[in-house]
C-alpha positions as CSV (number, residue, x, y, z in Angstrom):
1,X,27.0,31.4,-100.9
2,X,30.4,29.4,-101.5
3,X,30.9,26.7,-103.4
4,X,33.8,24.4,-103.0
5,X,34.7,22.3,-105.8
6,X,37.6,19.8,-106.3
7,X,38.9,17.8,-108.2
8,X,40.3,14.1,-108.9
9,X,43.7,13.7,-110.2
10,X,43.6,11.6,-113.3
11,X,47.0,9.7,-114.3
12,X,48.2,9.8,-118.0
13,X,46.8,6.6,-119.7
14,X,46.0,5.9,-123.6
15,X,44.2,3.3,-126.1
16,X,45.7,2.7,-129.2
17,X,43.3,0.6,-132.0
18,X,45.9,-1.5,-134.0
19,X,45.3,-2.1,-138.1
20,X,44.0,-5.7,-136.7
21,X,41.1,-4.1,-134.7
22,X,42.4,-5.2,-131.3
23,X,43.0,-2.4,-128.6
24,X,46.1,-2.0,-126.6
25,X,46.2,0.4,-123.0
26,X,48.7,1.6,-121.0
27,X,49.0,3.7,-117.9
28,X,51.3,6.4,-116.3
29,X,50.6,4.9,-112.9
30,X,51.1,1.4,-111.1
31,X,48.1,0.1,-109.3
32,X,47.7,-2.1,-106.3
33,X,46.8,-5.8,-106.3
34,X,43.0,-5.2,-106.8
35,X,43.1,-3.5,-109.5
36,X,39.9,-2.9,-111.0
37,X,39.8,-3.2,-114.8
38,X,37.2,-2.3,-117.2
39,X,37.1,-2.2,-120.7
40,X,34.5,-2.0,-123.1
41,X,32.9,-0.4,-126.5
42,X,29.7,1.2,-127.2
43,X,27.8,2.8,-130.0
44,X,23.4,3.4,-130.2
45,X,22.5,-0.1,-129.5
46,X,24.4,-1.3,-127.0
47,X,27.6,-1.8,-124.5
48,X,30.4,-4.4,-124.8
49,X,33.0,-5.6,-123.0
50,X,35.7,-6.3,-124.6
51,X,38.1,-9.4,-123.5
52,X,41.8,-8.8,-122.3
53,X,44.3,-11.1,-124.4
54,X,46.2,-11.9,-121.2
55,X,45.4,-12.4,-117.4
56,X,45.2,-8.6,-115.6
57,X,47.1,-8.1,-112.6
58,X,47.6,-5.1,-111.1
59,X,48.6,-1.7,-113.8
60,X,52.0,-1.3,-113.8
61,X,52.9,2.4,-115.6
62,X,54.4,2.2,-118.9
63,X,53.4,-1.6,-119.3
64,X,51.4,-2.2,-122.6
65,X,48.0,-4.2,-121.8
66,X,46.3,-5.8,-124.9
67,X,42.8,-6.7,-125.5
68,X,40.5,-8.2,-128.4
69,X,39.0,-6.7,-130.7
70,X,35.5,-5.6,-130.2
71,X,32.7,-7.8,-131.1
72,X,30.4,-5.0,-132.9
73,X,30.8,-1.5,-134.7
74,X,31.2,0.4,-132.0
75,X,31.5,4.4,-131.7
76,X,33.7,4.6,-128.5
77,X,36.1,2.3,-126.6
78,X,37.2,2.9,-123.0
79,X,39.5,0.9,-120.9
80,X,40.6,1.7,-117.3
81,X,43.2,0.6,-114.6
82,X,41.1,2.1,-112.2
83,X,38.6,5.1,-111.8
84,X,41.8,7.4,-111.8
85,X,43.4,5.9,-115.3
86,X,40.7,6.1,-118.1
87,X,41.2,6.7,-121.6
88,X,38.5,6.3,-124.8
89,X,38.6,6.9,-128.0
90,X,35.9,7.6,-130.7
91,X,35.2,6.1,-133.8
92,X,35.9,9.2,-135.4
93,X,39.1,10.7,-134.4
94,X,41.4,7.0,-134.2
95,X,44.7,7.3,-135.4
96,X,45.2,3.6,-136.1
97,X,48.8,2.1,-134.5
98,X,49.0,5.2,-132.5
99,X,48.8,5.8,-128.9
100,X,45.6,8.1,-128.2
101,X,46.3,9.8,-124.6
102,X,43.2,10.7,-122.4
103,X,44.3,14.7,-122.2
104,X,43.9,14.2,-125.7
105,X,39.7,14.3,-125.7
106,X,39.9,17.4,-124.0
107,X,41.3,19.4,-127.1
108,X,45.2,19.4,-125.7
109,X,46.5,17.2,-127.9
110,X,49.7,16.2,-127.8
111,X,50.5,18.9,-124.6
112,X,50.6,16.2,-121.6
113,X,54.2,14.8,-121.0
114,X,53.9,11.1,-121.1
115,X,55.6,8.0,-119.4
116,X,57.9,5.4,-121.5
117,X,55.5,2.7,-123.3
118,X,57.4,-0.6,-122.9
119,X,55.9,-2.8,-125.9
C-alpha cells in the first residue's frame, strides 16, 4: 500500500493584539484582487467576526492590516489573507504589541525568517 501525502505551502503571516485590544495582521505574500479575507475570534460560546478598520483590498506582504477589537472574551483570534496566509493566536500565549508569527503555534518560535512590517 502507498500513501502519497502533500502538502500546502503556507506564507509567513502574524497577528499582533495591541494594549488597546484591537488586532493588527500582516502577510509575507501579496495576494490578487479577490482576496479573500477572514477574521474572527472564538472561545466556548461562540464565533465572531471581527471588523477591519479600513477597506481590504488585495494582501500586499509586509503591509500592516488593522482590525477592531473583538466584541467578547474570546480564547483565539485568526485572521487570513487567504487560505495560504493564516495566523491565530490564543488567549493564553499573547504577547501584547508584538507580532505573533503563524510558525510560531507550532513550537518554532522565533526560527522562521520574516518579511519587513511596514507600519
Amino acid at each position: 500500500m502507498y500513501v502519497l501525502a502533500g502538502c500546502t505551502p503556507r506564507f509567513d503571516a502574524a497577528v499582533r493584539v495591541n494594549f488597546d485590544g484591537t488586532i493588527d495582521y500582516v502577510t509575507c505574500s501579496d495576494t490578487d484582487e479577490d482576496t479573500r479575507w477572514t477574521a474572527h475570534s472564538s472561545s466556548a460560546e461562540q464565533w465572531t467576526d471581527i471588523a477591519p478598520l479600513a477597506d481590504l483590498g488585495p494582501a500586499r506582504a509586509g503591509v500592516v492590516v488593522h482590525f477592531a477589537r473583538p466584541d467578547s472574551p474570546w480564547e483565539t483570534v485568526s485572521v487570513a489573507a487567504s487560505t495560504f496566509s493564516p495566523a491565530s493566536i490564543d488567549s493564553d500565549a499573547v504577547p501584547l504589541g508584538q507580532w505573533y508569527w503563524n510558525d510560531e503555534r507550532d513550537g518554532s518560535r522565533g526560527k522562521g525568517e520574516h518579511c519587513t512590517v511596514f507600519e
